[in-house]
N, C-alpha and C positions, 0 to 999 in steps of 0.2 A: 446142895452144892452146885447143881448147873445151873441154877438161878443167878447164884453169885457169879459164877464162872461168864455169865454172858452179859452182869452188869459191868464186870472188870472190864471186859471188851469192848462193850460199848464205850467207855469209858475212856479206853488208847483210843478208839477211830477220830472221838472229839476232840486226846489232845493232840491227834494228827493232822487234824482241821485246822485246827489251832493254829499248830505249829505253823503249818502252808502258810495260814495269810498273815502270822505275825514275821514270817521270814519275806514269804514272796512278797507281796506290797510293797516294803519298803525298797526291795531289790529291783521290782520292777518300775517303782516311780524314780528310782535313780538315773536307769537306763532313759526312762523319758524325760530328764536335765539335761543329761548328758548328748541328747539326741536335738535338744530345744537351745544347749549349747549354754544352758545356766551353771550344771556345776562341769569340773574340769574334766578331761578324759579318762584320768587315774581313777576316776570314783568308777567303770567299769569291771575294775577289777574289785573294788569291795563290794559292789554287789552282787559278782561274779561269786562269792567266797561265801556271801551271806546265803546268795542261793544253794550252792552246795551244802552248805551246814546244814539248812531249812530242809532240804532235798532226802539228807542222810538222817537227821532224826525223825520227820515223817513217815520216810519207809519203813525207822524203826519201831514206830507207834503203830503203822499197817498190821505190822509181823506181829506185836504182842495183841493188836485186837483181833487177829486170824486167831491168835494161841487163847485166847480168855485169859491173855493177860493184864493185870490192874499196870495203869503206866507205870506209878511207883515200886514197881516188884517185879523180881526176874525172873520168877515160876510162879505157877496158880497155885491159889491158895488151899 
């Protein structure tokens, strides 16, 4: 069982990874339009919101691969 317990884990850290660059890039290539003066000012706040999202289910993938939690499940197996 801690065999499994540490592939679950392993398992959130990646889609914590994930998560990062599938949120943060896009948020942070915003701010560089926005900065280059391509897209409008308003787009700082969606990707002000996308990074928070990105921000908050990351930490939550942290906290389940700390726990040997599988991402899709809320306790170990």
């Amino acid at each position: 069982m801690a065999f499994q317990n540490y592939l679950d884990g392993a398992a959130s850290f990646g889609a914590a990874l994930v998560t990062s660059a599938v949120c943060g890039l896009p948020a942070w290539f915003t701010v560089v339009a926005v900065r280059a003066e391509v897209a409008p000012a308003w787009a700082y706040g969606a990707a002000g919101i996308l990074a928070v999202i990105g921000g908050i289910l990351t930490l939550a993938f942290l906290r389940k691969g700390v726990a040997g939690v599988a991402p899709t499940r809320q306790r170990r197996r």
